[in-house]
Every structure is written in C-alpha cells, then in structure tokens.
ZAGU-630534 format. One record per residue: residue in three letters; x, y, z of N, C-alpha, C in turn. Coordinates in steps of 0.05 Angstrom, whole numbers, plus 5000, padded with zeros to 4 digits. Atoms other than C-alpha are relative to their C-alpha. Example, Ala and Ser with C-alpha at 12.3 -4.5 7.8 and 13.67 -1.06 7.14 Angstrom:
REM residues 2
ALA501849765000524649105156501850245000;SER498449764999527349795143498550225014;
REM end
This chain:
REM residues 335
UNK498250234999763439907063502850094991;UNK497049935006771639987063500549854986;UNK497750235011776039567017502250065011;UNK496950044979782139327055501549814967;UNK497650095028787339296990502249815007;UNK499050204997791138756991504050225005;UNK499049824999798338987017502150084973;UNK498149875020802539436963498149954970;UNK502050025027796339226907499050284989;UNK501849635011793139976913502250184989;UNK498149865004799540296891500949794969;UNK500450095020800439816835497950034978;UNK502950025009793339876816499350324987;UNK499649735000794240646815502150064982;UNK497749885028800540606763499249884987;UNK500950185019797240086727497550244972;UNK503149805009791040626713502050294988;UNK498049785018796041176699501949964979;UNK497750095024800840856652498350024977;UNK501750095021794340616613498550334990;UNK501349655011791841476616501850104990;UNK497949955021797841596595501049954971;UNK500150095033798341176535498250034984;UNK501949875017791841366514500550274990;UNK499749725008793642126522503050024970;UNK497850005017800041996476499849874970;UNK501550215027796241506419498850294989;UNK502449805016790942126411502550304996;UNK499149745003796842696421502649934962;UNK499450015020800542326363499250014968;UNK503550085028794042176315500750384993;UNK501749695012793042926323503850214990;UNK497649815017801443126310501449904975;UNK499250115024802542676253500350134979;UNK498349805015807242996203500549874979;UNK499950045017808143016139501250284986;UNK498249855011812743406093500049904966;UNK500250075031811343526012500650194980;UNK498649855013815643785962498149974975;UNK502050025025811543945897500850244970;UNK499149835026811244225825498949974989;UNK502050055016806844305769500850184976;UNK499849785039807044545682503850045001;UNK498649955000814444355685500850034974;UNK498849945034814144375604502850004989;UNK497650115013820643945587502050245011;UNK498849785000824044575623503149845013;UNK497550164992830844065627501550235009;UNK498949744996835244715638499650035035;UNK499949904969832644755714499349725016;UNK500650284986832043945735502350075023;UNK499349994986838444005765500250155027;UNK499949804980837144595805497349875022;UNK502050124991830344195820500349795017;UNK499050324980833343575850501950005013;UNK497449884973838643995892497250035014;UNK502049844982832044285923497949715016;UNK501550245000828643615929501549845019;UNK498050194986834543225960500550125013;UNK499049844980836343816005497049995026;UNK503049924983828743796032499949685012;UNK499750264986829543026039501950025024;UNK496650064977836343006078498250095030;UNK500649854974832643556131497149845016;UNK502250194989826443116132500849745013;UNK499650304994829642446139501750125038;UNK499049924980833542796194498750095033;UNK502849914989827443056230498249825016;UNK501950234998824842356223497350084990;UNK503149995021818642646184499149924970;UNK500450215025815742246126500650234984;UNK499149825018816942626062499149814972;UNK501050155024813642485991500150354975;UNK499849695027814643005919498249844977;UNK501250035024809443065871500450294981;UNK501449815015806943375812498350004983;UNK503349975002800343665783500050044967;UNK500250135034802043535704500750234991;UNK499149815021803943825640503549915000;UNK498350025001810843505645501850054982;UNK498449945023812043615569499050294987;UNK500249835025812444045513500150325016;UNK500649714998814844775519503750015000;UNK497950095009822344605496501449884979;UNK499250215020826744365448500849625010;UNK499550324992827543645493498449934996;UNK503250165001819843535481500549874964;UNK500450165013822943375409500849884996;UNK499250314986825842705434497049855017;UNK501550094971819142625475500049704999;UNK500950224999817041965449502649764991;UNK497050195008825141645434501450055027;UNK498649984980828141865494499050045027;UNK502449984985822342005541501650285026;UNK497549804978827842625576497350055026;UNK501749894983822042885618499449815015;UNK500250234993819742225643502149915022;UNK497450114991826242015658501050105026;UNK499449804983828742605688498349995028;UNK501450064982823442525737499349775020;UNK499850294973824541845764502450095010;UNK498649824986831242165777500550095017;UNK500449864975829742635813498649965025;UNK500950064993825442285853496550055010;UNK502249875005818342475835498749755018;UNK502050234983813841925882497649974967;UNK501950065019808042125828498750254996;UNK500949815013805342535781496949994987;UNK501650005016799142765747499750094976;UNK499649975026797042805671499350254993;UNK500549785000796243435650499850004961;UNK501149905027792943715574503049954980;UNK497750075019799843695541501749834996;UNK498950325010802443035556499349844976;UNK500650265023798042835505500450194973;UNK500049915031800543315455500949794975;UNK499750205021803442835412498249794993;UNK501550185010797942325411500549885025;UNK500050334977795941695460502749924991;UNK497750224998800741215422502650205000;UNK498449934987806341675428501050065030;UNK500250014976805141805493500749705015;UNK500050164990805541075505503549895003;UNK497450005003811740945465502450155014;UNK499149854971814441515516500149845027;UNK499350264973814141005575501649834987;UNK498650215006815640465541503550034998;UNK496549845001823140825523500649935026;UNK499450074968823040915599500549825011;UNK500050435000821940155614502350005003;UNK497250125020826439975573502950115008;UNK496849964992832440425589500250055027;UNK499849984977831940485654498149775021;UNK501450134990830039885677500249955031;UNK499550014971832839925750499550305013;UNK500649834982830240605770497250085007;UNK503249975000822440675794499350274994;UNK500849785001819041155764497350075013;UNK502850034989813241555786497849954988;UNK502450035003806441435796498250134983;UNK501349725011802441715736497049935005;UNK502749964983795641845775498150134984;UNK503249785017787942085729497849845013;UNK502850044992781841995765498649964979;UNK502449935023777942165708500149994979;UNK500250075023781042075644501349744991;UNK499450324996781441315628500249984958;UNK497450205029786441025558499149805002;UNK499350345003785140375533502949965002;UNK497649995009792140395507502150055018;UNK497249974980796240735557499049765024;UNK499650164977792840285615500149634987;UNK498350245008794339615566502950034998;UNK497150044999801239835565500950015029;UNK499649994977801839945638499549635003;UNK500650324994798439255646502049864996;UNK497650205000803138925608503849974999;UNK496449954997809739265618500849915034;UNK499250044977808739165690501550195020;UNK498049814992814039685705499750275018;UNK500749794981810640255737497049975005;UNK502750014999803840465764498350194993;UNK501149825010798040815723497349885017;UNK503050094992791240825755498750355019;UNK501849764988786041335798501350185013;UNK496649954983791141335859501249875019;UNK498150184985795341065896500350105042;UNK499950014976796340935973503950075010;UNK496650074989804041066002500250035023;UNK499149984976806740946059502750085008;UNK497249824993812341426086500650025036;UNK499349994974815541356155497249885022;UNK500750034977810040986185497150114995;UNK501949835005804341536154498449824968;UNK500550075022799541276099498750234981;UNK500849825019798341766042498250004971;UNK501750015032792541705992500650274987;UNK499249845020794742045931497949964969;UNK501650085019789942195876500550174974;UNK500249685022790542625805497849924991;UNK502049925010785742925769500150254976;UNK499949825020784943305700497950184991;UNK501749745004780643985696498249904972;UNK501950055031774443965643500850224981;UNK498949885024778144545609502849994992;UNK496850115016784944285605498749704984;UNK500850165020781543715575499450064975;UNK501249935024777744075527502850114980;UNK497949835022784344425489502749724998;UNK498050245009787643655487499849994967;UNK500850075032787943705406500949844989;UNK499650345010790342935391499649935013;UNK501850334990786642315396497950075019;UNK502350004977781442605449498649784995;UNK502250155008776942115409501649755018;UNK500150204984780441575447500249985032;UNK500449924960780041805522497350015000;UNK502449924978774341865564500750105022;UNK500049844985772742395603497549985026;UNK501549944970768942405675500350215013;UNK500049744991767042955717501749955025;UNK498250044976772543085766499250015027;UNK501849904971768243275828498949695009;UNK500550334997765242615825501149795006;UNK496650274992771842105815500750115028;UNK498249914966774342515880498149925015;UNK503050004981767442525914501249635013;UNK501150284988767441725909503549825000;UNK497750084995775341605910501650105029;UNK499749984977775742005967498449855027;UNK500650174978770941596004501449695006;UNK498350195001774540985989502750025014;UNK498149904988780941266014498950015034;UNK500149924973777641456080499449725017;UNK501150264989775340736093502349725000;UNK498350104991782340516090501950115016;UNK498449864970785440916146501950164995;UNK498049975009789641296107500350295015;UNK500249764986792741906148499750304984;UNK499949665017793042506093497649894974;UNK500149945018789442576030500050234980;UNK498649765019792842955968498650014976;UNK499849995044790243185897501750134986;UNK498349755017794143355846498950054979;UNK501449905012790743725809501450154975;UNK498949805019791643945733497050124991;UNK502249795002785244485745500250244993;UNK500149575002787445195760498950065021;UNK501149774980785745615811498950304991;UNK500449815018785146175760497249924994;UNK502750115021779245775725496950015020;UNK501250074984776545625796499349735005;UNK500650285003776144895775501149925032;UNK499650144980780844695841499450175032;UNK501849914974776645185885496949805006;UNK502750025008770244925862500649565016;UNK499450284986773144155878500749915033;UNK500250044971775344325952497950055011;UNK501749914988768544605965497449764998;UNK501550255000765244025934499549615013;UNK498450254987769443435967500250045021;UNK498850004967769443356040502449844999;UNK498350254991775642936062502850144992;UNK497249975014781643236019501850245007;UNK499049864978786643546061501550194981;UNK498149885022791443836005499350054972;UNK500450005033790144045921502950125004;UNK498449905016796444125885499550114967;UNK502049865029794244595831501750124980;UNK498950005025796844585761498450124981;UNK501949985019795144765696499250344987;UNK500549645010793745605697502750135004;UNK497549834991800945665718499650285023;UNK501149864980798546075780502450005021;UNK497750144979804146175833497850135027;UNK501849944979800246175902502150065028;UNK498650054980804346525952500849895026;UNK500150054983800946376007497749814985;UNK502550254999795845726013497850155007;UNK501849944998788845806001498849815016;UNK501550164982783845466053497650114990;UNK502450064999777545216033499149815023;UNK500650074977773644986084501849795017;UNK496850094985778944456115501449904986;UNK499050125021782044316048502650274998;UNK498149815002789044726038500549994964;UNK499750195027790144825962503550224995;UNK497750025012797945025934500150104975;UNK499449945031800945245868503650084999;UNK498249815003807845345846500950054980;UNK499549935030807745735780500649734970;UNK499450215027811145355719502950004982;UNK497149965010818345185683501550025020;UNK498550124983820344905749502050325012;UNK498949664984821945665772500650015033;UNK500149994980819845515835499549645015;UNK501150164979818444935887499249975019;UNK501249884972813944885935500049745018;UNK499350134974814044586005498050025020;UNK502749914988808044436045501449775023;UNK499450094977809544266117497149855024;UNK502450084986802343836145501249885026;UNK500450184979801343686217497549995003;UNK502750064997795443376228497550174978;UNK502449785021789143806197501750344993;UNK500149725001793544366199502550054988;UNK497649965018798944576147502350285019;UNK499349864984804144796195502250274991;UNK498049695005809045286146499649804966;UNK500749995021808345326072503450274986;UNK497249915001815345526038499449914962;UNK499950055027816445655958503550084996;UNK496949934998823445575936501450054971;UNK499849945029826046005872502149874990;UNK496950134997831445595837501650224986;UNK498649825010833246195801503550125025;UNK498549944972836446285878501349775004;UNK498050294987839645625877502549984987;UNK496849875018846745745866501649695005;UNK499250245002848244925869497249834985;UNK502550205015845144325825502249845012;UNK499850284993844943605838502849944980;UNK497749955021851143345801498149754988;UNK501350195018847642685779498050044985;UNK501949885000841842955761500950254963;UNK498449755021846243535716501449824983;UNK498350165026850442995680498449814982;UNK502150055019844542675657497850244984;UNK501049825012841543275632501650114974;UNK498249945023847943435591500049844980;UNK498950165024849042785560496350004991;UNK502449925017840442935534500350224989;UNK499249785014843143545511501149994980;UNK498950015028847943265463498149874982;UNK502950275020841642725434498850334990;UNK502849785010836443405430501950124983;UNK499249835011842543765401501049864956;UNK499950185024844343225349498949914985;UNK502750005015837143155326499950304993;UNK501249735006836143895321502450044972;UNK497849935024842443995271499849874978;UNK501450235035839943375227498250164985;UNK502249945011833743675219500250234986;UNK499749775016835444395219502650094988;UNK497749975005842644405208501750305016;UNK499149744980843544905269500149825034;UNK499850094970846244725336498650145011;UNK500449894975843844925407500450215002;UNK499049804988848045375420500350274975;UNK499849855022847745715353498650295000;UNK500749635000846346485338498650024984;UNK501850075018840146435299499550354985;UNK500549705005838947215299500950215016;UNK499849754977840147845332497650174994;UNK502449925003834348255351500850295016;
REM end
C-alpha cells in the first residue's frame, strides 16, 4: 500500500524529524561537554605574605573563565591557620578567614589546625568575621564527618554563612555538589577540645553523601579533602566511593604535579603556604588540562586584596611589640 502525502506535508514532516535528531544529538553532545573550571588550595597556614599574589591568580583565572563562558568555583582542602605570626590575632581578627572571603574562596574545608586554639576560639573566629564584615559572603566551611555542637549553634544562630556536610552551587548553569572531609589521622593529632567533636569514618559520610548528591542531578562532584595522599587516606576514599569525580587533597602538604586517577575519580594537590595554585580544567568525566601556578612567579598582586593585608600587618605587628616589645620587621639575630 502507497501513502499519497498530503501536498508539501512530507518535506515538513522530514524537517520536523530532523530538527527533533538534531536537538537530541546536541542535549546529549552538551550533557557529555559540560565544563567546569576549579581554582584550588590547601595547608595555607595564615601564610598572609602570599594572599595577594593568591587572589591576582584567582581573579586572573576568573576574568579568562567568565570570558570563555565556563562556570568557575575556588576551593580549599583546610588547615587555613596557624603557621604565622597572623595566627596570633586568629580568634580577634579572624585575618585568615577574612582574607579568604576576599579573595573569593566559594568554600573551604576544616582541616586538624583550625582547631588549634580550641572549639570556642574557633567560634569566636567567625563570629569577628560576622561582625566586621558584614557585607562580604564568606566561604562555605564544609566536614562530612566531624560534627561541633558549638560551632554548628553558632552558625545556626549567626545566620551569616554556611557550615554543614556540603553544599550544592550552581555556576553558569552547572550544579556542583561540594563536600569536605577530615582524614582519621589529621584528626587524631587535633590536641584541643577533641573531647567535644565527633568523629565518623570518612569513607562512609562520602559513601552516603555522595549518593544523596547523585539523586539530585548535580553535574560534578568535588571533595575536599584534609586526608593526604602521602597517608593514602584520599587514595583509599576514591577507590572506596563510586560517584566522586574530583578529591582536593590537603593535609600531607603533597604537591601533585600531575593528577592521579583512580578509577574515574581524578584526585589533585597543591603543596602548602599558598606557594602554588592549582587549576583543574573538567569536561564532562574527563579533566581536560590540569595547570599548577607558582606565585613565587607572580610578579603582580591583587591591590585590594594587598591593602588589606597591610593594614593586618600593622594589628599582628602592634600586638607582637606589646607582648614582645619587638616589631616585624625587627633584627632579632644574626645567624
């Protein structure tokens, strides 16, 4: 039997069917080139001295992204304090903290020496933040696994930022589950207040936070990890976790030149004292260029970024002379 097409219908009928193969082929060729661009850092230990060189590198990586049109998000994988004379302001002036909404950190994870001073210092450390900076968002501080009464009642009721497992963002259009997580041996060498944390096994929180994540559509998932790669802790987590496309790995101070691939998990590192920054370029399942950027080589800083660093210079320097009755810049010895 013939069909007699009605006239000029079969030629309609024929772009109708191709427009619709076409838009399918371009839905599935986008799913699979969806891009993503992530500036990262981890064990910056109060290293104020290289923020501005940090947030030239950060804002220079934005500009080329936004330009690109590719989403763009900067983390980091903890240890933000102590290994400086600004860590002794931590809990009056919160410099590290600060400095990092700044520069535009999206969200960070906790790492063993945040809590050197104690929980409630640690708390009173935000709170500062809050408080003086009440118009700039800071980041996300992200722990799967180790859960504060204290710090998450002060989150509760300051309102002001977000502490929890992790967080969802959406960048250009891309949705990014973002999760941290703190190693069972950077836990173990926390030596104040442990008695008020609780500890969970990190393999697990990811196990059942990454399935959660996958059941809201989210296109990437990231850890930031304060494990190690040295320890094997954030080998031992990509091998145990299906789903998690990225570890940002903190914590052993490890610089990873090139990305390690566990089975389809990519994991990262870039050393410590903000030396370096790294740059992970994802399309789809597949991390398309992987770039570490020394700032020792960065012969410009941010200026905003640098004038707030100075005027915390004169505070750390004006506490340090009280105490010890020696400036900064002072000549303590020759060796």
């Amino acid at each position: 039997m013939q069909i007699k097409w009605p006239s000029g219908y079969r030629m309609r009928f024929i772009v109708r069917i191709a427009f619709t193969f076409i838009s399918v082929c371009m839905c599935v060729l986008s799913y699979a080139q969806q891009r993503l661009n992530v500036v990262f850092t981890s064990d910056l230990h109060s290293c104020a001295w290289n923020y501005s060189k940090i947030a030239y590198v950060i804002e220079t990586q934005r500009q080329k992204s936004t330009s690109c049109g590719i989403p763009f998000i900067v983390l980091d994988a903890g240890d933000i304090a102590m290994g400086s004379v600004y860590h002794s302001v931590f809990d009056t002036h919160a410099v590290e903290y600060r400095s990092m909404a700044r520069m535009g950190y999206d969200a960070i994870a906790q790492g063993n020496h945040d809590f050197d001073f104690g929980v409630d210092a640690l708390v009173r450390m935000y709170k500062v933040a809050w408080q003086r900076d009440s118009l700039i968002e800071p980041p996300a501080l992200l722990c799967a696994n180790v859960t504060s009464k204290s710090l998450d009642k002060a989150f509760l009721l300051a309102q002001k930022a977000f502490r929890g497992k992790y967080k969802i963002f959406e960048k250009g259009g891309v949705k990014i589950g973002v999760l941290g997580v703190l190693g069972e041996e950077a836990y173990n060498v926390i030596g104040k207040d442990r008695e008020k944390l609780t500890f969970y096994d990190p393999v697990k929180e990811c196990r059942k936070i990454v399935g959660e994540l996958k059941k809201t559509g989210v296109d990437y998932i990231i850890v930031i990890s304060h494990g190690g790669t040295a320890s094997g802790n954030d080998i031992d987590l990509a091998e145990s976790v299906d789903g998690i496309d990225l570890i940002i790995s903190g914590q052993d101070h490890d610089l990873l030149r090139e990305p390690l691939k566990v089975g389809n998990t990519y994991i990262v590192a870039a050393a410590s004292d903000g030396r370096y920054v790294g740059k992970v370029e994802l399309e789809g399942r597949r991390l398309k260029n992987y770039t570490l950027f020394e700032t020792d080589g960065v012969a410009q800083a941010e200026p905003s970024v640098g004038r707030w660093v100075d005027s915390m210079q004169m505070v750390v320097s004006k506490r340090f002379y009280k105490e010890s009755g020696v400036n900064l810049e002072d000549t303590v010895t020759y060796l």
